[in-house]
C-alpha positions in Angstrom: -6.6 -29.5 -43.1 -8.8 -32.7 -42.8 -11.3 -34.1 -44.8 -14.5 -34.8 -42.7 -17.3 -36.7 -43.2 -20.9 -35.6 -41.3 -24.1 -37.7 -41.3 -26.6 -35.4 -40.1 -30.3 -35.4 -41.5 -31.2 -32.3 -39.1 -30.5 -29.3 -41.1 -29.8 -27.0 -37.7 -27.7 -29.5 -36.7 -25.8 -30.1 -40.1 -25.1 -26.7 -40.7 -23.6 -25.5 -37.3 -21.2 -28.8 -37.5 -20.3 -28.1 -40.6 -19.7 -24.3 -40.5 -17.7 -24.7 -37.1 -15.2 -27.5 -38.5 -14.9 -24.8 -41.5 -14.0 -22.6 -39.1 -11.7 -24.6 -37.6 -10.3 -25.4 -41.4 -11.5 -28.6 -41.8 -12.5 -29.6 -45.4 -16.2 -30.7 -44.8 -18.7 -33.3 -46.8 -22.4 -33.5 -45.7 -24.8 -36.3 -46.2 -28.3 -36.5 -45.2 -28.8 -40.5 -45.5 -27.5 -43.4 -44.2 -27.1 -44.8 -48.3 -25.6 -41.6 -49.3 -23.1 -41.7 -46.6 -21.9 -45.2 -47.6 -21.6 -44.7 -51.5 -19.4 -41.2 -50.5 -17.6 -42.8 -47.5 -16.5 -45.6 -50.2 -16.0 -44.1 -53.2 -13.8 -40.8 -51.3 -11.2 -41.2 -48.9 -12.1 -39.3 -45.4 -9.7 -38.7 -42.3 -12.5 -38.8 -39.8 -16.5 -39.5 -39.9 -19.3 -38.6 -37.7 -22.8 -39.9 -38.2 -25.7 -39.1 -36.7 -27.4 -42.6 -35.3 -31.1 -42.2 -36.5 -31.2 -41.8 -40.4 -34.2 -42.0 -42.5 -32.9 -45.4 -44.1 -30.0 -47.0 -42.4 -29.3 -46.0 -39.0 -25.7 -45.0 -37.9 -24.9 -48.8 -36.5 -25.2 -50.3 -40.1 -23.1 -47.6 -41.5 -20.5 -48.8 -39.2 -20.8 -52.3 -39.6 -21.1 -51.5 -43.6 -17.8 -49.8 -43.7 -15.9 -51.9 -41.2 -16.8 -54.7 -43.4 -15.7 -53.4 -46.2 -12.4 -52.8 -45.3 -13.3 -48.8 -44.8 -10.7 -48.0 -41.5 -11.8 -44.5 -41.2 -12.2 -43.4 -37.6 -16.3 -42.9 -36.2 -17.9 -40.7 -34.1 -21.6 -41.6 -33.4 -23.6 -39.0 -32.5 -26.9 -39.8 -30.9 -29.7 -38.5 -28.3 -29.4 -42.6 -27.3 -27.6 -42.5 -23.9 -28.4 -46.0 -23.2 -25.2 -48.3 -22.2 -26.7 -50.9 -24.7 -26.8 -48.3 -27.2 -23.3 -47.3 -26.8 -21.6 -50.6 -26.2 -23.3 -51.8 -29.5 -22.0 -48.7 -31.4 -18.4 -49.5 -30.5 -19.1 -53.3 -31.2 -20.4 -52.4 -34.5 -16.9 -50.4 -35.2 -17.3 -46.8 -34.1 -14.5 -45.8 -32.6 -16.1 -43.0 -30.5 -19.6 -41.8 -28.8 -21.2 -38.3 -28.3 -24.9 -38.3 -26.8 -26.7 -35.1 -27.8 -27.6 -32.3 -26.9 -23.2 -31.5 -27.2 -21.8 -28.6 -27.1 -19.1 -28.1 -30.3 -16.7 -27.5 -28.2 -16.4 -31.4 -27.2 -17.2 -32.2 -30.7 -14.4 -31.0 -32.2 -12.1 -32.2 -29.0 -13.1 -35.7 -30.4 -12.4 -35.4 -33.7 -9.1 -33.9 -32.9 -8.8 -37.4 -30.7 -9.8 -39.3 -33.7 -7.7 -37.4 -36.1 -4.6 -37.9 -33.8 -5.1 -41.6 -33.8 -5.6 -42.1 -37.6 -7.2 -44.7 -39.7 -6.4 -48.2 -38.5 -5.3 -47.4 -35.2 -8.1 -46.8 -33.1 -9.9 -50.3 -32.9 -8.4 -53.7 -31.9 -8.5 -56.3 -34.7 -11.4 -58.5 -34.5 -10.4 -62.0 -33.5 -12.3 -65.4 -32.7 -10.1 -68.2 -31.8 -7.0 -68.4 -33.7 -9.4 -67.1 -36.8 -8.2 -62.6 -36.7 -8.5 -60.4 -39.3 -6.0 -57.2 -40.1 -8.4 -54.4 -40.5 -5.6 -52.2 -41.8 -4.5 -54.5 -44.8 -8.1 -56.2 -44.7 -6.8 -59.5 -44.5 -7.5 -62.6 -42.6 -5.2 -64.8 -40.5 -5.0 -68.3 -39.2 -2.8 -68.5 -36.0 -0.5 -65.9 -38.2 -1.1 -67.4 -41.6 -3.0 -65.7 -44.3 -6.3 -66.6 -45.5 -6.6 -66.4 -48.9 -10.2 -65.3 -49.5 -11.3 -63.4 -52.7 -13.2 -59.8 -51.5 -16.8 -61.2 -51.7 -15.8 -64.4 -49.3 -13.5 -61.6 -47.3 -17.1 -59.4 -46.3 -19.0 -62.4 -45.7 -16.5 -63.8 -42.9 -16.2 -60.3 -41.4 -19.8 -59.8 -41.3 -20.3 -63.1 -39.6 -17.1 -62.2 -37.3 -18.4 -59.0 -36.5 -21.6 -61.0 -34.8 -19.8 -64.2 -33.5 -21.6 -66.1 -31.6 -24.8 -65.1 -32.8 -27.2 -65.9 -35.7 -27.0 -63.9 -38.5 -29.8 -63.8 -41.4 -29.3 -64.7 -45.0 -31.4 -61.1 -45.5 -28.8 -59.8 -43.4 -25.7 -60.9 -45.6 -27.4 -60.4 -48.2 -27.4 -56.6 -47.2 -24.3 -56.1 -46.2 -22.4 -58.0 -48.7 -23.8 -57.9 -52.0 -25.5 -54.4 -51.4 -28.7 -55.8 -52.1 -31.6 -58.2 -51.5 -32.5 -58.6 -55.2 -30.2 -61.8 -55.6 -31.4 -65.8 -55.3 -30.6 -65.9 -51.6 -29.1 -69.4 -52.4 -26.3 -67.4 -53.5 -25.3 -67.1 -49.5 -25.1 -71.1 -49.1 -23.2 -71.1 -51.7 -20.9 -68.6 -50.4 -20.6 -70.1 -47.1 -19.5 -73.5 -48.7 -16.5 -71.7 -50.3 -15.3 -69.8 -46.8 -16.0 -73.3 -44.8 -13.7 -75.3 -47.3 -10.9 -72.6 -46.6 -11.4 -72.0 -43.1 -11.5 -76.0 -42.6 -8.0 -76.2 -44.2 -6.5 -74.3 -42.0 -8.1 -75.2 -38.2 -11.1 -76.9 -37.0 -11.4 -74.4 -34.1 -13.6 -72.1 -35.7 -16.4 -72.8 -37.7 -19.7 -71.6 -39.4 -22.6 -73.1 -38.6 -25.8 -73.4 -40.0 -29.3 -72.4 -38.4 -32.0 -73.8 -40.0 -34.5 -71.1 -41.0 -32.5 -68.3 -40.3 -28.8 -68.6 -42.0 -25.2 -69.0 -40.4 -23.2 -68.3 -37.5 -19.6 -68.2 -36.5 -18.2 -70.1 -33.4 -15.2 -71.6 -32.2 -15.8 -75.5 -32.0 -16.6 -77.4 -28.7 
């Protein structure tokens, strides 16, 4: 039996994905929001989740990005009426592990979640890498060309979240979000953040490095 996670706010929907992986004798939890799926995804330990993509709050690519960056390896299923190939490619970016546009039948469904469940936690998605700079999503630990990083677990989400958007500029708000939890917090807080991970990351190579953008916050690139 496996314990599954389902992000669904449609009620129709909820209850016929949840009664058929009963059926099939799966141990089932049900959210209905995006925040509610992150504090039970964290706080419970689940063999597989699936999340619908449009929440009331946060949407089904933040829940991703949340978890992965907080060390959360459990396999994800996005399920969305998006077809788009944007919309997919930035699903799997953001650290789903699989993609099922609606209308489905449960049939498939559970197919992919037997997939995900035969690939277990850890397994399904490469480790995220810029340069020599990669971090072990299993252990939730970074590397330099091989060598640990010792970061404590507040500098540890900060470079995965810029990691997880390399290359592209990434708002104080944002980190802020993703991780403190909250927006509520002198946003100087970040800088001061970033001055720790720069120190450590500069100690080790000077291939990859955070930079700042003025008015928006910080991004991380390998160097010219």
């Amino acid at each position: 039996m496996a314990r599954l996670l389902v992000v669904e706010d449609d009620p129709t929907t909820a209850r016929l994905l949840e009664e058929g992986l009963r059926t099939d004798g799966h141990e089932v939890t049900v959210e209905i929001t995006g925040s509610a799926a992150i504090l039970t995804a964290t706080s419970r330990q689940f063999d597989v989740i699936a999340t619908d993509v449009m929440l009331p709050d946060i949407d089904g690519f933040e829940i991703c990005r949340f978890l992965r960056t907080h060390g959360v390896t459990t396999p994800i299923l996005l399920l969305t009426a998006r077809d788009g190939v944007g919309d997919r490619v930035r699903g799997l970016d953001t650290g789903a592990d699989d993609y099922l546009v609606k209308p489905f039948a449960f049939a498939e469904f559970a197919a992919r979640v037997r997939a995900l469940l035969r690939r277990g936690p850890g397994l399904s998605a490469a480790d995220p890498a810029l340069g020599p700079l990669r971090l072990d999503t299993e252990k939730a630990e970074f590397a330099v060309g091989g060598r640990r990083l010792a970061l404590s677990r507040r500098e540890s989400a900060l470079l995965r979240a810029l990691l997880d958007r390399a290359g592209e500029p990434v708002e104080r708000d944002t980190l802020l979000d993703e991780v403190w939890g909250t927006r509520f917090v002198e946003s100087t807080i970040v800088d001061q953040y970033v001055r720790y991970v720069r120190r450590k990351l500069g100690a080790m190579t000077d291939d990859v490095v955070i930079e700042t953008v003025r008015g928006v916050g910080y991004r991380l690139v390998e160097a010219p």
